[in-house]
Each structure stands twice: as C-alpha cells, then as structure tokens.
C-alpha positions as CSV (number, residue, x, y, z in Angstrom):
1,X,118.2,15.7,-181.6
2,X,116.7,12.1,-180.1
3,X,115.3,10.7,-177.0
4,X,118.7,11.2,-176.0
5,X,118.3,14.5,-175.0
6,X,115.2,13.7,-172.8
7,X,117.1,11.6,-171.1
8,X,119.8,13.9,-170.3
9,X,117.0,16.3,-168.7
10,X,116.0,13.7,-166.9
11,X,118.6,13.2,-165.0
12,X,119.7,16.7,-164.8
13,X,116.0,17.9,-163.4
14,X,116.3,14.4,-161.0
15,X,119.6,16.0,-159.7
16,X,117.7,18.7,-157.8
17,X,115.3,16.7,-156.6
18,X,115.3,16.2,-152.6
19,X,115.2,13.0,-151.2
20,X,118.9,10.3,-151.3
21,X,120.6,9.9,-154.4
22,X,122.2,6.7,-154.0
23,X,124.1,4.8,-156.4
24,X,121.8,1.8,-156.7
25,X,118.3,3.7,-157.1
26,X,120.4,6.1,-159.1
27,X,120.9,3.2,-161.6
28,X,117.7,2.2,-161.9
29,X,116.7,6.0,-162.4
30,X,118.8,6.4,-165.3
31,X,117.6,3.0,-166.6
32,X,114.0,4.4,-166.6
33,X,114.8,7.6,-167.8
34,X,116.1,5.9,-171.0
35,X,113.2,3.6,-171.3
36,X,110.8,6.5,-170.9
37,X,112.7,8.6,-173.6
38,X,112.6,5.9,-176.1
39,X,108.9,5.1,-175.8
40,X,108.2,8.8,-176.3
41,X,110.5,9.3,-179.0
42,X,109.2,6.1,-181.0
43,X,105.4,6.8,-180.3
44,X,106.4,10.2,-181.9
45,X,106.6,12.5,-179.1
46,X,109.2,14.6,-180.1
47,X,110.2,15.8,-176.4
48,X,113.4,16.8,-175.1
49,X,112.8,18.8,-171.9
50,X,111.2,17.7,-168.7
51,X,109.0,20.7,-168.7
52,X,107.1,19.6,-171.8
53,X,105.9,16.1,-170.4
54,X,102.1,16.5,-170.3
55,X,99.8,14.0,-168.3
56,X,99.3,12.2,-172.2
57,X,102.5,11.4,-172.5
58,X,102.7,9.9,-168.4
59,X,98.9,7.8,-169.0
60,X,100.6,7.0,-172.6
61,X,103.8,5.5,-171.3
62,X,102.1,3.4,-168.3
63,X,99.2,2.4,-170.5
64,X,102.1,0.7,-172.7
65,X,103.5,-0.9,-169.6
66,X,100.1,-2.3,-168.4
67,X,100.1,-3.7,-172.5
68,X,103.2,-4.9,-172.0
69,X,102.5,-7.4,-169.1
70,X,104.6,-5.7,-166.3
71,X,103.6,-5.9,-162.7
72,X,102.0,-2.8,-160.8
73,X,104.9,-2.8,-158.7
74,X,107.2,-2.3,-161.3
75,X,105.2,0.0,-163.1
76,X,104.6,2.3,-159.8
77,X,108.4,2.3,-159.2
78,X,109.2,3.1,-162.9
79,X,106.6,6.4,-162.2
80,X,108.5,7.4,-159.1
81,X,111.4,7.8,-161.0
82,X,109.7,10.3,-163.8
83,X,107.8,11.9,-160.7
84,X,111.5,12.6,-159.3
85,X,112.5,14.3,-161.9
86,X,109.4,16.3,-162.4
87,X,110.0,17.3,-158.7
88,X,113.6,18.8,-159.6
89,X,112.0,21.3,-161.7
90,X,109.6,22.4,-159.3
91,X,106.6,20.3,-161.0
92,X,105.8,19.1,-157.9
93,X,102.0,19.6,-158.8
94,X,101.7,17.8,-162.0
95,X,103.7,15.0,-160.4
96,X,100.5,14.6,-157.9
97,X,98.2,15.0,-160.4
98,X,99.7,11.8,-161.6
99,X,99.6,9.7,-158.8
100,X,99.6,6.2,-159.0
101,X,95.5,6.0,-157.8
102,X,95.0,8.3,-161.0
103,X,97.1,6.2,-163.8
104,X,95.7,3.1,-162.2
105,X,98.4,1.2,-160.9
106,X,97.5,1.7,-156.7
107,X,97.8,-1.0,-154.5
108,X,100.9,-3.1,-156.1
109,X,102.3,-5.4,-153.2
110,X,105.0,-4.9,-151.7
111,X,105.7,-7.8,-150.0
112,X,109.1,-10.1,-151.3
113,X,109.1,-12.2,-154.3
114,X,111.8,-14.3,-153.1
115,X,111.1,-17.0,-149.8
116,X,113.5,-17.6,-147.3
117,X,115.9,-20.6,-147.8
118,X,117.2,-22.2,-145.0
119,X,120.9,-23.4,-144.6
120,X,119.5,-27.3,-145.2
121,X,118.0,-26.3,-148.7
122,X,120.6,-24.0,-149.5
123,X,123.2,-26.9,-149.4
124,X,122.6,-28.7,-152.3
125,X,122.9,-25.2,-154.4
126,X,126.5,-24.6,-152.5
127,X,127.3,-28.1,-153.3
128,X,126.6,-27.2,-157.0
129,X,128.3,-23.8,-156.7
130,X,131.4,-25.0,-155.4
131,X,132.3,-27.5,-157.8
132,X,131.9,-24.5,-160.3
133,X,133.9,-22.4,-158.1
134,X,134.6,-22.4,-154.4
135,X,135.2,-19.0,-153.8
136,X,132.0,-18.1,-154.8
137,X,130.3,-20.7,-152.8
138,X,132.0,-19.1,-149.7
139,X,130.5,-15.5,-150.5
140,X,127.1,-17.6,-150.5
141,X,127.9,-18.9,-147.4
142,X,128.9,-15.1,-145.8
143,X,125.5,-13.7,-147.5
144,X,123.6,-16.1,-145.3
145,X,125.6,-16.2,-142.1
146,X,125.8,-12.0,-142.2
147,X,122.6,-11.3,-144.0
148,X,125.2,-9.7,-146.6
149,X,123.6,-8.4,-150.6
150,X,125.5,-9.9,-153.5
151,X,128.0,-7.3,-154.0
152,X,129.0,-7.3,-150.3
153,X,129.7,-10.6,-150.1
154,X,132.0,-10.2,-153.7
155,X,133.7,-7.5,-151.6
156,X,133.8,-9.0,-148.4
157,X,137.3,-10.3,-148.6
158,X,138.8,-6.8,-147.5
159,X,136.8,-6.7,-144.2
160,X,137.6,-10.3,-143.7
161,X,140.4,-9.4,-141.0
162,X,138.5,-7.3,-138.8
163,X,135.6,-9.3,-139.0
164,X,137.3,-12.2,-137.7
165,X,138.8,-10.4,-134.7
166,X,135.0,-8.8,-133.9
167,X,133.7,-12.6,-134.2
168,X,136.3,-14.4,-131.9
169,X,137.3,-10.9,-129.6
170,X,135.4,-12.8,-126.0
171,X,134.9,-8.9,-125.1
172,X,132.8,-7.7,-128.0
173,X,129.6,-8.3,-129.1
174,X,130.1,-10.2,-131.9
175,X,128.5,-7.7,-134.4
176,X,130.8,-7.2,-137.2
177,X,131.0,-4.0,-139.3
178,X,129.7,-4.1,-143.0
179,X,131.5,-0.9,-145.0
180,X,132.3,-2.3,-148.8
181,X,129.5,-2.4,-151.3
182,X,126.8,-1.7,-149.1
183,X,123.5,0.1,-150.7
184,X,124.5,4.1,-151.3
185,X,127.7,3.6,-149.2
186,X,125.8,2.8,-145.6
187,X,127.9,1.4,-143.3
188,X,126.7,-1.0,-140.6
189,X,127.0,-3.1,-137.7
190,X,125.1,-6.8,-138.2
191,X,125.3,-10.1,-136.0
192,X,125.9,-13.4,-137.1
193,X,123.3,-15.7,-136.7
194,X,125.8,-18.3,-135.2
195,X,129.2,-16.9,-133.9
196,X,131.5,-19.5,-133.8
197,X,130.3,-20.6,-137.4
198,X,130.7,-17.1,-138.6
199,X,134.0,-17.1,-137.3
200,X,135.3,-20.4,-138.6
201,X,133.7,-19.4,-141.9
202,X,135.2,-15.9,-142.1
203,X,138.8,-18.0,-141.2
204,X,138.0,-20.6,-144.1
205,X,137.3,-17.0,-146.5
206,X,141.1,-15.5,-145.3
207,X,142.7,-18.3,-146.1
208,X,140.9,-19.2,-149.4
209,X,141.6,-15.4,-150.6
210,X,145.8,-15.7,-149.5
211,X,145.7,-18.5,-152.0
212,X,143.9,-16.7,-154.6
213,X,145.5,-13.6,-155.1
214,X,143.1,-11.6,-152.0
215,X,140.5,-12.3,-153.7
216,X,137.4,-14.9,-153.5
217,X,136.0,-14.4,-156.9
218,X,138.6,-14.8,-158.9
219,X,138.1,-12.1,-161.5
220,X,139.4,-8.6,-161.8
221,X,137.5,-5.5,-161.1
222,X,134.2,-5.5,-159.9
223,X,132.3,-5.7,-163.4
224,X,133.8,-9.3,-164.2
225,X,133.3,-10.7,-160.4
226,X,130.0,-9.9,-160.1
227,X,129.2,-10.7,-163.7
228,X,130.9,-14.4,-162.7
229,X,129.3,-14.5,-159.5
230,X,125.7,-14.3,-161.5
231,X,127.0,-17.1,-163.9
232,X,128.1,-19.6,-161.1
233,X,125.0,-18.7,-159.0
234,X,122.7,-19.2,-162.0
235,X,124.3,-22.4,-162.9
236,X,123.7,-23.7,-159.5
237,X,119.9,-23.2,-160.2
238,X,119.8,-20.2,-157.8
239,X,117.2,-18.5,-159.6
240,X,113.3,-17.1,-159.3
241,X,112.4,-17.5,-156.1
242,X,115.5,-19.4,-154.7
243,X,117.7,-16.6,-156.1
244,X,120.8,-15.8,-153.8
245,X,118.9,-13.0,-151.9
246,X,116.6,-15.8,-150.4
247,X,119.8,-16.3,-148.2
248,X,119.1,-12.7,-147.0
249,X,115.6,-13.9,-146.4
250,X,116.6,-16.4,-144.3
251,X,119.1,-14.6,-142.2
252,X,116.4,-11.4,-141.3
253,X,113.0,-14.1,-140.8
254,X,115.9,-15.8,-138.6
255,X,116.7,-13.5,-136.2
256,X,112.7,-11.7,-136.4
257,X,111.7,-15.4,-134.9
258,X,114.8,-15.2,-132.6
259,X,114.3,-11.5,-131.1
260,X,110.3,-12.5,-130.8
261,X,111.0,-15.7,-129.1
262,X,113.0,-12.9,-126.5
263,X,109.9,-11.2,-126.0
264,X,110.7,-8.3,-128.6
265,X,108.0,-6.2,-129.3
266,X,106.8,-6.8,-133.2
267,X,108.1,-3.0,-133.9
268,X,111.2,-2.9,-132.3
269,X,112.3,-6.6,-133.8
270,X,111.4,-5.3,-137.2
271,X,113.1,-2.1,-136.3
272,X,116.2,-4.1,-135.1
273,X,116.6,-6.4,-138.1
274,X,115.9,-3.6,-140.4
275,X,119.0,-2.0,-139.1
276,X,121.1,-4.8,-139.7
277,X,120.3,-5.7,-143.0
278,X,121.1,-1.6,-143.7
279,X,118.2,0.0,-144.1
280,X,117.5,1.9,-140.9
281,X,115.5,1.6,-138.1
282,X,113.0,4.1,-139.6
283,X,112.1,1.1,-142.4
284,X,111.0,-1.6,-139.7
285,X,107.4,-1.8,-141.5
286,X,109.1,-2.1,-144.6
287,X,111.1,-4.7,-143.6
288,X,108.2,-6.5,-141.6
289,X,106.0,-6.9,-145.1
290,X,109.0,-7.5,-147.1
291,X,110.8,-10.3,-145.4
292,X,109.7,-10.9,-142.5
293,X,105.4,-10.8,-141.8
294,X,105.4,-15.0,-141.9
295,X,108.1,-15.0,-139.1
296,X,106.9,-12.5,-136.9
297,X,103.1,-14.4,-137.3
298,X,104.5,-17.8,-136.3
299,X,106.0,-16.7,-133.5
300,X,103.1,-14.9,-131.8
301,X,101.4,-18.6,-132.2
C-alpha cells in the first residue's frame, strides 16, 4: 500500500460530492489529491481512506503549505478540494469544522494577478510571437478580439467558418458562438470588441489554417499544440503578469468601461461580461473583483 491508495479515495469520495465536476477543476482536484497523499504518507501518516483524515492531518498539511511560502489563496483552494471530498462521504461536518477562518488562511484575495494589456502593448509580444510562429500569434490575436482562454483559441480554427458568417451576416448581432475548449464544456455566445476587425481577423485565421493543414498551431493533437503554444508564448516574454490571459483582461475591463459608458448599471455590466467570458451571469461579483473593479471605478468618475 502507498499514498497511492489515498489518492484513489479521494477522488472516488469527491465523485459523490454535489456541486459541477468539470474537467478543468477536476484537474486541479486530482492534482491536490496527490499532493495531499504524498505529504501524509512522507510525514508518516499511513492513511488510505478518506474516513480516517483527522483535523491533525488537515492543520498538519496547511501548516506545511504556510512553511512552504504559498499564498492564502492557493492554500484555501488546495482545502476546498480535500473539503470536497470529505463532503462525498457525508463528512460534511468535519469539513466545517475545518474552515479556512479555523486553519488560518481567511481572507486570501481574490482579485486577478494578471493586468489588462491593451492591443498597443500587446503588439510588440505578437511581433515577437510571430516571427516564432504565426499561427500562434493569430490565436493571440482571437484571445483578445473574443475574450477567448488559451485552449479556445488553439481550437478555434474549427469554429472559424461560422464565426465569420456571424461577424459579417448585416442581420445578426455580431456575437459569435464559442463551443470547442471552453471551461467544463460551456458553450457561449460573446461579442467582438470591434466587428469588422474580428471579422477580417477570423478571415486572415481561415486562410492561414487552409495552408497549414486546418490547423493554426501547427502540431498534432491537443497535448503538443498547447504544449507549443506555452513555448512560443513564453518566448515572446508573455509571462507573470503580462501572461496571455492579460489579453482576456483587456477584452472583459473593455467592454465593463464600454457597457458603463451606456449607462449600464454596475451589476448588470458585470453580469453581462461575466456571461461572455463563460462563466454565467450568476458570477458578475466574481467577475467584478477579478477583472474588472478598476474599470467599472473609472468609469463612474
């Protein structure tokens, strides 16, 4: 037996918990799952079921964390994931009993670490990107003008087609639909922030993919486009705070200033844009503290 087998509880007794299971926070789960199995295991806590965790093992595991020089907000999320699973057995309890006010770690931010770049600082980084490889400069390009995560924009190139009749059909509203690689498999309708740019830009993507196979990274299978997407975007310099999702920044502070400008309530803008960028309306705060509190404050000046 090994930490292994903790593991494997884990995520058996996080199965039945309530609450979405999607494949991105599922991830992360299992990633903290592992780590929480291994520091158990080698401080020699010889657990293997999710019904022997005791509050020592939870204050012994975050105390190491804190020790370790990780942030409260990493720490709390890295709890919510044991707490999840403790839930699936019906530990629901215990899992209070160990609430982030009681292990210490209350209060942790949650406002973005990233800033909004704006199309004339992102240039020089597209510049960069493109003389290392053009097709991934383009998926930079769609991430800002559609407000699109990394992985969309790798697997924007088979929406390309209908997005390009949404963005030049003189009937429609210009909102194109965002189905392929979208956060636990949400589909959603977003707007440009410029419709004739998007659509010349989307046309520009089209005929870039025909030329390379359908494809704008030019690697196959997911695993090796994203992995050369990272290296081409790192290479650039696109990193810390001017990491690619800064784009995403940009594209949601954009149209927050934009919808207040139209006399959108604070609420509803932040409920609009949260919609766009997929996370529902119900997440408008969220999205208000995470991206977009300094636009929504400059434009009530």
């Amino acid at each position: 037996m090994s930490h292994k087998s903790l593991t494997a509880d884990l995520c058996r007794a996080a199965r039945r918990a309530r609450g979405k299971q999607g494949d991105h926070t599922w991830k992360g789960r299992e990633q903290a799952f592992a780590r929480f199995a291994q520091f158990l295991w080698g401080a020699g806590y010889q657990i293997h079921t999710v019904g022997q965790i005791r509050e020592k093992h939870f204050r012994a595991w975050i105390d190491d964390l804190i020790a370790r020089g990780r942030t409260k907000r990493t720490i709390a999320n890295n709890a919510t994931h044991i707490r999840t699973a403790l839930e699936g057995i019906k530990r629901r309890p215990f899992a209070d009993k160990v609430s982030n006010a009681s292990l210490g770690i209350a209060g942790a931010s949650r406002a973005g670490t990233k800033r909004p770049m704006s199309p004339d600082e992102f240039e020089p980084y597209r510049v960069k990107a493109a003389k290392t490889d053009p097709g991934v400069a383009l998926v930079l390009e769609l991430e800002l003008e559609l407000g699109l995560r990394a992985e969309e924009g790798v697997r924007s190139v088979e929406s390309l087609a209908d997005w390009f009749r949404a963005l030049t059909n003189p009937v429609g509203d210009g909102y194109v639909t965002i189905i392929h690689g979208t956060k636990g498999g949400k589909t959603r309708r977003s707007p440009p922030l410029d419709r004739e740019r998007a659509a010349d830009l989307v046309r520009r993507a089209i005929e870039f993919s025909r030329q390379h196979r359908g494809r704008l990274v030019r690697k196959q299978g997911m695993k090796k486009a994203m992995a050369r997407y990272h290296y081409v975007t790192d290479k650039a310099g696109m990193t810390g705070e001017n990491a690619p999702h800064s784009l995403r920044y940009w594209y949601t502070t954009e149209h927050l200033r934009r919808l207040k400008a139209a006399g959108i309530a604070r609420r509803e803008a932040a409920a609009a844009a949260s919609t766009w960028l997929g996370h529902g309306d119900g997440r408008g705060t969220w999205v208000e503290l995470v991206y977009g509190r300094k636009a929504l404050n400059e434009a009530e000046v």
